[in-house]
C-alpha positions as CSV (number, residue, x, y, z in Angstrom):
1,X,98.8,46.6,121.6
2,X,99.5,49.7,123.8
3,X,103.4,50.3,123.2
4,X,105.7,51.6,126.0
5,X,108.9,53.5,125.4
6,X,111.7,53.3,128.4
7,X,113.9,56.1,126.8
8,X,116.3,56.0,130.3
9,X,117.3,53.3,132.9
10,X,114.4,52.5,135.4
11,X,114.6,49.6,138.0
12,X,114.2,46.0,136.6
13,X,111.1,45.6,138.6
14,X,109.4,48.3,136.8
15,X,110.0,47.0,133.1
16,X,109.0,43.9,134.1
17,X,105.7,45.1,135.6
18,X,105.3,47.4,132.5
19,X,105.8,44.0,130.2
20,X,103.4,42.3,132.3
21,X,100.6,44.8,130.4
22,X,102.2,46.3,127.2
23,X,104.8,46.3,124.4
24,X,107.7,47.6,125.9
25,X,110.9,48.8,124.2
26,X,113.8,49.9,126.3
27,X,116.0,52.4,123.3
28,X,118.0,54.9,125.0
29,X,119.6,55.6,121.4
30,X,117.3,56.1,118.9
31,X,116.4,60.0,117.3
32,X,113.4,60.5,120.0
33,X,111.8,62.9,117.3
34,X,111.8,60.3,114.8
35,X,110.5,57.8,117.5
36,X,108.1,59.0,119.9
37,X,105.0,58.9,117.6
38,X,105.2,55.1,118.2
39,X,104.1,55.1,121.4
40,X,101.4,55.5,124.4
41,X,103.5,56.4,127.2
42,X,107.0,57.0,127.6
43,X,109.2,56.4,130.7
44,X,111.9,59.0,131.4
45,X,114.8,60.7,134.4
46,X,116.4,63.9,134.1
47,X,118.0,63.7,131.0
48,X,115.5,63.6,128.1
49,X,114.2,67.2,127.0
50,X,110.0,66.6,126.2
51,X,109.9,70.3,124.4
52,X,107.0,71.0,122.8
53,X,108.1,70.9,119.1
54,X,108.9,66.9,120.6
55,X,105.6,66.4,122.2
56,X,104.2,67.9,119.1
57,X,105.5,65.0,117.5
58,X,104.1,62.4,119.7
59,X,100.5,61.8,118.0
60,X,99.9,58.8,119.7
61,X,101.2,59.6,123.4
62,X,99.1,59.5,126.3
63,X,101.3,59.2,129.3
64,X,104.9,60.6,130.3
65,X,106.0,58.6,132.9
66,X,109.3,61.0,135.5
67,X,111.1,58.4,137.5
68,X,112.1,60.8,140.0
69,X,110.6,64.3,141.6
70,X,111.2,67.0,139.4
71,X,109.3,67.7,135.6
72,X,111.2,70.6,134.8
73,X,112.6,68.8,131.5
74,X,109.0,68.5,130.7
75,X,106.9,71.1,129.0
76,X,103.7,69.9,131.5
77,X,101.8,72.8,129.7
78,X,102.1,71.6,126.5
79,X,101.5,68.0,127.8
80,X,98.1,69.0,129.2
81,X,97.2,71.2,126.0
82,X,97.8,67.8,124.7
83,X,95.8,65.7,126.9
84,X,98.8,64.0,128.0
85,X,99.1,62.9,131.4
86,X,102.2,63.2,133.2
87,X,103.2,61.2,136.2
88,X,105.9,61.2,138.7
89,X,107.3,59.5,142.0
90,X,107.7,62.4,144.0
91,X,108.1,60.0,147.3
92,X,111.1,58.2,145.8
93,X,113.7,60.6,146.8
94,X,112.8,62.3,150.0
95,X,115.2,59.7,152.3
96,X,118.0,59.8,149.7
97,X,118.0,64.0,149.8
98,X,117.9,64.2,153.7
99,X,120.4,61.7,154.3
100,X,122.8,63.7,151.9
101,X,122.1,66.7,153.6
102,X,122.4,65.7,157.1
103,X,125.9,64.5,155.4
104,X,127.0,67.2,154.1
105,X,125.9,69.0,157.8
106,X,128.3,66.7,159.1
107,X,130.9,67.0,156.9
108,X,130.6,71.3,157.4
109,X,130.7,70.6,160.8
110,X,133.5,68.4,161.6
111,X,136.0,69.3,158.3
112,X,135.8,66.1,156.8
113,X,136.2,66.1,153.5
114,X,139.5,68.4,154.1
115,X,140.4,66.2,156.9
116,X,140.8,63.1,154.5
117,X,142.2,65.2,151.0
118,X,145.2,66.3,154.5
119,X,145.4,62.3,155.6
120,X,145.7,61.1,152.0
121,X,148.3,63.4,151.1
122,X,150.5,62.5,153.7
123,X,149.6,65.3,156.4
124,X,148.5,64.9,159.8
125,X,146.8,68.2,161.1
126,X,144.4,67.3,163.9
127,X,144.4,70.6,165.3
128,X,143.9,72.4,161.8
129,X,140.3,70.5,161.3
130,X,139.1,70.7,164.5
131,X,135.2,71.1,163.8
132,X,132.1,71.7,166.0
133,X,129.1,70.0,167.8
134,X,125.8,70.1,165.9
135,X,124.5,69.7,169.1
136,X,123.0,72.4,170.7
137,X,123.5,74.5,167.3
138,X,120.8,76.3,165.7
139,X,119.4,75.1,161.9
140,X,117.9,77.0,160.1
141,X,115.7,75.5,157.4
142,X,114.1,77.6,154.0
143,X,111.4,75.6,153.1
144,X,109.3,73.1,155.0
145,X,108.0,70.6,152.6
146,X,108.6,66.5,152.3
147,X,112.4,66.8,152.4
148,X,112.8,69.9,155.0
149,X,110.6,67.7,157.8
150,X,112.5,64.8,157.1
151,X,115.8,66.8,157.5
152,X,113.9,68.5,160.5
153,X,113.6,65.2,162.5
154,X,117.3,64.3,161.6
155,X,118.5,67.3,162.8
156,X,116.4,67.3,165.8
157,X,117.8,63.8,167.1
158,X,121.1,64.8,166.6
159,X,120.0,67.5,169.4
160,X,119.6,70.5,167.4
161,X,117.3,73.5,167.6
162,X,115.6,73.9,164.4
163,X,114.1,77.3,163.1
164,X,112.1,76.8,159.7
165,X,110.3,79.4,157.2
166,X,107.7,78.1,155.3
167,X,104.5,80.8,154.5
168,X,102.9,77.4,153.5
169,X,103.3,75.7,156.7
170,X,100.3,76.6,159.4
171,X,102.4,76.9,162.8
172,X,100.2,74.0,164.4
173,X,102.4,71.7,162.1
174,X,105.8,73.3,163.2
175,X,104.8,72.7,167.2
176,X,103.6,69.2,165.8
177,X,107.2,68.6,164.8
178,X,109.1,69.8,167.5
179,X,110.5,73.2,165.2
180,X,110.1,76.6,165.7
181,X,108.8,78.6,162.7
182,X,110.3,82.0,161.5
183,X,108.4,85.1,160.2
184,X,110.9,85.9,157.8
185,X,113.8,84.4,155.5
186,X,115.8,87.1,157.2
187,X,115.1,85.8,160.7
188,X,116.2,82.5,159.5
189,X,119.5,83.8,158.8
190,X,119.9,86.1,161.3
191,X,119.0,83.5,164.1
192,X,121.0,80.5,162.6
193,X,123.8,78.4,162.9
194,X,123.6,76.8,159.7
195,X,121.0,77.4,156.8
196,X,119.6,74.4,154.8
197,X,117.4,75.1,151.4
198,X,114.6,73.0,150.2
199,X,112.5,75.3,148.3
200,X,111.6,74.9,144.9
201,X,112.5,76.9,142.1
202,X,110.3,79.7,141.3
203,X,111.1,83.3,139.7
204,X,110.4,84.8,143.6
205,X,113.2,82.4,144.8
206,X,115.6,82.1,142.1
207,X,118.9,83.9,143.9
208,X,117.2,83.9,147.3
209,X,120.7,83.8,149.1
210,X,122.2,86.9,147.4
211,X,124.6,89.5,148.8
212,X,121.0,91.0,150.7
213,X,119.9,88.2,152.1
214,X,123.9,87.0,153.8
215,X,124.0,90.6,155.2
216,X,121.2,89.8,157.7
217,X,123.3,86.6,158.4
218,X,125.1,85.7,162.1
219,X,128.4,86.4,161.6
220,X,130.2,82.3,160.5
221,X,127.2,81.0,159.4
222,X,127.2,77.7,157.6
223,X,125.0,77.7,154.1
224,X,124.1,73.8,152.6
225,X,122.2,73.3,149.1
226,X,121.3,70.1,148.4
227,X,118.0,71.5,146.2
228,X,118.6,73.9,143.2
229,X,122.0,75.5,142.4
230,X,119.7,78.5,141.2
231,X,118.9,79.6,144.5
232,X,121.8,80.9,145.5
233,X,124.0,84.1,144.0
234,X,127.0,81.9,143.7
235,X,129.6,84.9,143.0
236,X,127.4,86.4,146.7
237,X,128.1,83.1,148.3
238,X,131.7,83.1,146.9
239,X,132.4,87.4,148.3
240,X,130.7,86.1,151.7
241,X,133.1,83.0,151.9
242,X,136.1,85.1,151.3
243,X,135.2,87.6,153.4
244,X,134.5,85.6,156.4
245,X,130.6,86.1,156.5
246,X,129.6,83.1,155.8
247,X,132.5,80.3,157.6
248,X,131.5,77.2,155.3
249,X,129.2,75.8,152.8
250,X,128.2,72.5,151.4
251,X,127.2,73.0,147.8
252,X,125.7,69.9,145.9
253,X,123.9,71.6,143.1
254,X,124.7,75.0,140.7
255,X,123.6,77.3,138.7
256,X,125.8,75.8,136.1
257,X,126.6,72.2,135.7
258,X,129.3,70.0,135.9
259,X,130.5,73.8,138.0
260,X,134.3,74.2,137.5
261,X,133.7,77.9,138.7
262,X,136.1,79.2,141.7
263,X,133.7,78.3,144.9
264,X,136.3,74.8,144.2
265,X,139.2,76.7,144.9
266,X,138.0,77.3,148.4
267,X,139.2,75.0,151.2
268,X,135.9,76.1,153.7
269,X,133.5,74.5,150.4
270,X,132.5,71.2,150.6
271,X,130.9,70.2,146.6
272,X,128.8,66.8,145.4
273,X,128.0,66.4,141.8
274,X,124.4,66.5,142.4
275,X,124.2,63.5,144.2
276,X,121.3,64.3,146.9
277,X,119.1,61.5,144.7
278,X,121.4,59.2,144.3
279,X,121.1,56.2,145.6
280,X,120.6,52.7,144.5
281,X,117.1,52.6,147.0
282,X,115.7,55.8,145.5
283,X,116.1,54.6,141.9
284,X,114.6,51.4,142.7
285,X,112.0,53.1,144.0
286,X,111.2,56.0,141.5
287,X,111.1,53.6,138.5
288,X,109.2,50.9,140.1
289,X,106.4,53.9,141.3
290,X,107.0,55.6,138.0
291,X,105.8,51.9,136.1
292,X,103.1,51.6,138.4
293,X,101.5,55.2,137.9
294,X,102.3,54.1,134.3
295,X,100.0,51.0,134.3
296,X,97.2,52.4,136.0
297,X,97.2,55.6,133.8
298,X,97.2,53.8,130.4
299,X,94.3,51.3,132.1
300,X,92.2,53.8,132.8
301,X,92.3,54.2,136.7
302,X,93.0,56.6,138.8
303,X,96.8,57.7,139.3
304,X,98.0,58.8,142.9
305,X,101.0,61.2,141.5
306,X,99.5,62.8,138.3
307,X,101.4,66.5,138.1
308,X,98.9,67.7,135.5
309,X,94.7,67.0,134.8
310,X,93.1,65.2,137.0
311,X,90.3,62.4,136.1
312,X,86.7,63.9,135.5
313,X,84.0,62.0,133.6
314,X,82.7,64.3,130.1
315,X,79.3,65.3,132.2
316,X,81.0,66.8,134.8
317,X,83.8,68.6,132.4
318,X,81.2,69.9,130.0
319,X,79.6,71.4,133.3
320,X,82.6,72.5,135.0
321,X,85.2,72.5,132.4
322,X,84.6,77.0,132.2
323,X,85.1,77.1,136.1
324,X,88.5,75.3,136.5
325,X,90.3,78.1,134.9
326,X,88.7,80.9,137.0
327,X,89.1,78.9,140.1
328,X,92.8,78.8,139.3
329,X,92.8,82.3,138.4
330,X,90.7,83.0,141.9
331,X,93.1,81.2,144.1
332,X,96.5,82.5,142.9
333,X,94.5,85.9,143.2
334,X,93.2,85.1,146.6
335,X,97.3,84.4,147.7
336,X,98.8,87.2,146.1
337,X,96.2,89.3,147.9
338,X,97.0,87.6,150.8
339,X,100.3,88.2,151.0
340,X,101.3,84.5,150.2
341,X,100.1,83.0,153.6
342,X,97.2,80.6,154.0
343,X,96.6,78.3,157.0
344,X,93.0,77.9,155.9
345,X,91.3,77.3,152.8
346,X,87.9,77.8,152.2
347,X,85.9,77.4,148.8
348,X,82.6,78.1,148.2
349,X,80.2,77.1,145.1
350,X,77.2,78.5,145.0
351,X,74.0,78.7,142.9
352,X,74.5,75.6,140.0
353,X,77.8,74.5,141.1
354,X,76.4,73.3,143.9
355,X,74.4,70.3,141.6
356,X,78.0,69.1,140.6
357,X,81.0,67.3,141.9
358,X,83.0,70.2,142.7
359,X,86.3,68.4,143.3
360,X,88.1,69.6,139.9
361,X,87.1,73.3,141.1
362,X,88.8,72.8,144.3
363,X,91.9,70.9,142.6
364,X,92.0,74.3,139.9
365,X,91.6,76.4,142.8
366,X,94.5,74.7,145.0
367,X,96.3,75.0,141.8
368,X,95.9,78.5,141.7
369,X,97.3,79.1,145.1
370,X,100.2,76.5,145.7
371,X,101.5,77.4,141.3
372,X,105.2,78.2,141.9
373,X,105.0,77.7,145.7
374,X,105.7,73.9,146.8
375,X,108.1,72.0,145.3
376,X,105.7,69.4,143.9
377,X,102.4,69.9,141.6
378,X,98.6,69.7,143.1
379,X,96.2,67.4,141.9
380,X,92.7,65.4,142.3
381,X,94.5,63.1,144.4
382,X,97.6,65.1,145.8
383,X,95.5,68.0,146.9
384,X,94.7,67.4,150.1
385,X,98.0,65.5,151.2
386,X,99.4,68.7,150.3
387,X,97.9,70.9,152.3
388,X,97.5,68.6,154.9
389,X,101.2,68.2,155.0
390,X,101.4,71.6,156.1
391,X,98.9,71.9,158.3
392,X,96.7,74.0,156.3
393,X,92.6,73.2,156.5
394,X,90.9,72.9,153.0
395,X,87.0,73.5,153.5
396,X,84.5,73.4,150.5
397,X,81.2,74.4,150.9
398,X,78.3,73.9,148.9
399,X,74.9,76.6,148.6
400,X,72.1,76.2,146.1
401,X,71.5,80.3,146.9
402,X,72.8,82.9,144.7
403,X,71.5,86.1,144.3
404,X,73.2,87.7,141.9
405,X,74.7,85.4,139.4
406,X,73.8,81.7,138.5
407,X,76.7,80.0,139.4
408,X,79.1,81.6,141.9
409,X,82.7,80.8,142.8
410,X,84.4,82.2,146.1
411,X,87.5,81.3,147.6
412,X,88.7,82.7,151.4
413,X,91.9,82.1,152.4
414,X,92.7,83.0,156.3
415,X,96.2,83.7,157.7
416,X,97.0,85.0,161.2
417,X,93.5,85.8,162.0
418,X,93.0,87.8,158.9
419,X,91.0,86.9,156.1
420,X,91.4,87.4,152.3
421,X,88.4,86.5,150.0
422,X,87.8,86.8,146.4
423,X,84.9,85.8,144.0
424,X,84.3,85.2,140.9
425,X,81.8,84.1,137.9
426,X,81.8,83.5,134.3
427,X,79.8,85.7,131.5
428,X,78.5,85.2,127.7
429,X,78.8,81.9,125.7
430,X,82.7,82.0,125.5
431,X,83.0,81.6,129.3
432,X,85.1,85.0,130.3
433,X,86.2,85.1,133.5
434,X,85.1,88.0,136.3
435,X,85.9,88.7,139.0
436,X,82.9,89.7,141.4
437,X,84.1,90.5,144.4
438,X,87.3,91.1,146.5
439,X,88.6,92.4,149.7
440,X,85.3,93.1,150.7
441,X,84.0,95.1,148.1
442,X,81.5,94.2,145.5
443,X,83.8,94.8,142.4
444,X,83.4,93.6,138.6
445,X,85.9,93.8,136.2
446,X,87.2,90.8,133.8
447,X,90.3,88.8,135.2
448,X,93.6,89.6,132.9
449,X,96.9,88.3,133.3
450,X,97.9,91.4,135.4
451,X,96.1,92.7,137.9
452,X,96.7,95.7,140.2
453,X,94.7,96.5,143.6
454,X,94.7,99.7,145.0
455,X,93.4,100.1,148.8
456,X,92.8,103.9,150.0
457,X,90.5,106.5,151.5
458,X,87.7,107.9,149.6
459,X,88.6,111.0,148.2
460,X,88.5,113.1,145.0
461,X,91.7,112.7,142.6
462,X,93.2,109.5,143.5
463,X,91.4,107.9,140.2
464,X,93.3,110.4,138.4
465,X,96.5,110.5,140.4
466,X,96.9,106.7,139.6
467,X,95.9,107.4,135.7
468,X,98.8,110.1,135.6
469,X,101.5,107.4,137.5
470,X,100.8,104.4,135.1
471,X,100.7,106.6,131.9
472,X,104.1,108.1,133.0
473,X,105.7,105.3,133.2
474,X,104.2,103.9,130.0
475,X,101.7,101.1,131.1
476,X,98.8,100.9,129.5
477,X,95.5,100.4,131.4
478,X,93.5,97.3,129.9
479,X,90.3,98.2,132.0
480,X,89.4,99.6,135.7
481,X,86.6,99.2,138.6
482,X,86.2,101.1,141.5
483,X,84.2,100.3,144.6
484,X,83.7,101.8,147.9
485,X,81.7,100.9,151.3
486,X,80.4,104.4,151.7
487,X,81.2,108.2,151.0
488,X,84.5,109.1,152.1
489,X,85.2,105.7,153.8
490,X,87.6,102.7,152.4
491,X,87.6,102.2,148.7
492,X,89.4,99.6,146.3
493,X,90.9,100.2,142.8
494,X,91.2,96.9,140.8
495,X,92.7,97.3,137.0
496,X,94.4,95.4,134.5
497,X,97.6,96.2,132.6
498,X,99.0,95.3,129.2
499,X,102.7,95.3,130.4
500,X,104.4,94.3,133.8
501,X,105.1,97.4,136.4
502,X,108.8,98.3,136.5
503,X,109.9,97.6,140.3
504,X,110.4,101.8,140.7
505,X,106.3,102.3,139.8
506,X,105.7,99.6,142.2
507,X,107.5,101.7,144.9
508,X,106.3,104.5,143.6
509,X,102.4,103.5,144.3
510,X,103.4,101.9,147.7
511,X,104.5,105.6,148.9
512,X,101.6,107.0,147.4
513,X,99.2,107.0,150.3
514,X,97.3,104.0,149.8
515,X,96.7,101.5,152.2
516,X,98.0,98.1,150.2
517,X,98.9,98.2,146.4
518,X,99.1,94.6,144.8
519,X,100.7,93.6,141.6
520,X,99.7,90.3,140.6
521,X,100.8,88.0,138.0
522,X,97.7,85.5,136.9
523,X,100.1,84.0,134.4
């Protein structure tokens, strides 16, 4: 009998439905380590840690089942190592989080959490709390996923303008929806009444509102978090607040928590203890999805909200199993070359791929591009819905033609009415992973896990000059190609390094002369 474990509370309805199939035991106490090989699946929230010393423990587990949005308490690479599918309800908790922050807009705006702590302690101070309109005010939104548009619409019937930034986002779906997109985080600021974020947590926006960032700010402006407490520079926020920079803010997440730091001691902060997801209906809701995605993934069938491997049949994987890597590695390649912008997606299989089912291809490659950059996971079935959700065409393209190499993968991504295009192939029986082409150029050099890209006229002693900069600063070079379209016209420098770039070399290349240097991490 398959055997279910419900380590944390999950709505009624979904126990039931996962009793209906399987042994189900519902032990929030027991040592999970000395537990978890038990079982199949195992049904989980926020609070249980799945580590990889604990998954290594779990011989017998096939599914991890996240009643809610996030899977940062879950090692997902380890999981998939494992074969172990992990499933979420990332729809579960969209209403809840844009309710609470149209809230706490309201509650910046109009003073009234200080307005009742005055009432309840005996004082009446009408004209100390009077607030201001939303109406007619300016929001400013970082981030333009699930939760942003549903905030977006909120805001817009309360008769706000609404200013977004989202590189993901084509600007055909920002007219769809009534906003106005932003070229810049700084605009947003700059242009803005109020500043919402719903971004996800990455190393590029960890500390995104920092003491930089709030000097490009209108003078008063408002700041709400109702996402992750990690993207703001809370002793920043808390020099801006004092200062007068920034006039308010509506804090319900932080670095640190429970958060007993000195943003409390503020009267212009408004706090929540993390409370965006919290509501009885978006509980309900994540555990009875959670079962469900739970049932079908221990049945065999296919799963709308799997964060990790998608389903492939052993024909297909035995064919296509070396290409998923390199497409990932080819689309986070193709977006850091692009500057992180895409409104259109174009993949291209050529030669043998284009015998096969190239949908796992396309899911590694979307992996590649969106990794780090939306705040949920891409897979076989999520793919397309989340591209689609921000108005960005996915293409795939099939040719049984390929000159040079058997089987050919290429990926174009096209922004702004530029284009960025990469391709790649793999060599020898242990698959390695090359990249063929890039920028233009006809280039061939192995993929590592960081790559530079040098852009510049063709001339004598740049190969050199770059040689001299890296070795100065003590990174070593793995391996280099060089291409060029003619004598003395536009040539490209691609290289791998053994050690990240300090941020000062970077800088120091970027003044150098050449047209575009790229540093990218291929993880």
């Amino acid at each position: 009998m398959t055997r279910v474990l419900v380590r944390e509370p999950i709505a009624d309805a979904g126990i039931e439905l996962l009793r209906s199939h399987f042994d189900v035991d519902v032990d929030p106490e027991s040592p999970l380590e000395d537990i978890i090989g038990n079982y199949d699946a195992i049904v989980i929230r926020s609070q249980t840690k799945l580590d990889a010393e604990l998954l290594g423990r779990a011989k017998s587990l096939r599914v991890i089942g996240r009643a809610g949005v996030g899977v940062d308490n879950i090692d997902v690479g380890e999981a998939t190592r494992r074969g172990i599918l992990v499933v979420n309800s990332p729809e579960s908790t969209v209403v809840s989080a844009a309710e609470h922050t149209i809230g706490l807009l309201l509650a910046l705006s109009r003073n009234i959490a200080q307005a009742h702590a005055s009432v309840k302690s005996g004082r009446w101070e009408r004209s100390r709390y009077a607030g201001h309109e939303l109406s007619g005010k300016t929001l400013g939104l970082l981030g333009f996923g699930r939760i942003g548009q549903q905030v977006a619409r909120r805001a817009l019937a309360l008769g706000m303008h609404v200013l977004a930034f989202d590189p993901f986002v084509s600007r055909e779906r920002f007219r769809e929806l009534g906003v106005e997109g932003a070229a810049s985080q700084e605009e947003v600021f700059a242009s803005s009444d109020i500043v919402s974020l719903h971004l996800p947590l990455t190393d590029e926006t960890r500390g995104v509102v920092n003491g930089a960032m709030l000097a490009h700010a209108k003078e008063g402006i408002r700041i709400v978090n109702a996402a992750r407490g990690e993207l703001v520079d809370e002793e920043a926020l808390l020099d801006a607040l004092r200062s007068g920079r920034v006039a308010a803010a509506a804090l319900d997440v932080f670095s640190t928590e429970p958060y007993t730091g000195p943003l409390l001691e503020l009267d212009n902060v408004v706090v929540t203890p993390h409370l965006a997801a919290s509501t009885e209906e978006a509980q309900d809701r994540a555990g009875l999805i959670v079962a469900e995605q739970v049932a079908s993934a221990l049945e065999g069938e296919l799963v709308a909200n799997a964060v990790n491997m998608p389903g492939v049949s052993s024909e297909e994987l035995e064919s296509l199993g070396p290409y998923a890597p390199l497409a990932r590695q080819l689309g986070s390649l193709a977006m850091g070359l692009a500057g992180g912008r895409a409104e259109r997606i174009v993949l291209s299989y050529r030669g043998r791929l284009a015998d096969h089912d190239t949908r796992l291809l396309t899911v590694a490659a979307l992996n590649g591009v969106f990794q780090g950059r939306t705040e949920q996971p891409v897979n076989a079935v999520n793919a397309a819905l989340v591209a689609a959700e921000r108005g960005i065409a996915v293409e795939e393209q099939s040719d049984r033609s390929s000159p040079d190499y058997t089987s050919l993968v290429e990926i174009s991504l096209r922004a702004n009415g530029e284009e960025t295009t990469v391709a790649g192939t793999t060599f020898g029986g242990e698959g390695r992973h090359w990249l063929v082409g890039a920028l233009g150029f006809k280039i061939e050099i192995e993929l590592a896990p960081l790559m530079v890209f040098f852009q510049y006229d063709d001339r004598p002693g740049v190969i050199g000059h770059v040689g001299t900069l890296f070795g100065r600063a003590g990174i070593n070079i793995a391996n280099m190609a060089v291409s060029r379209a003619n004598e003395g016209g536009k040539a490209v420098i691609a290289l791998s390094i053994d050690t990240p770039a300090p941020p000062e070399l970077v800088t120091e290349f970027r003044a150098a002369g050449f047209h575009d240097a790229s540093f990218i991490s291929l993880g």
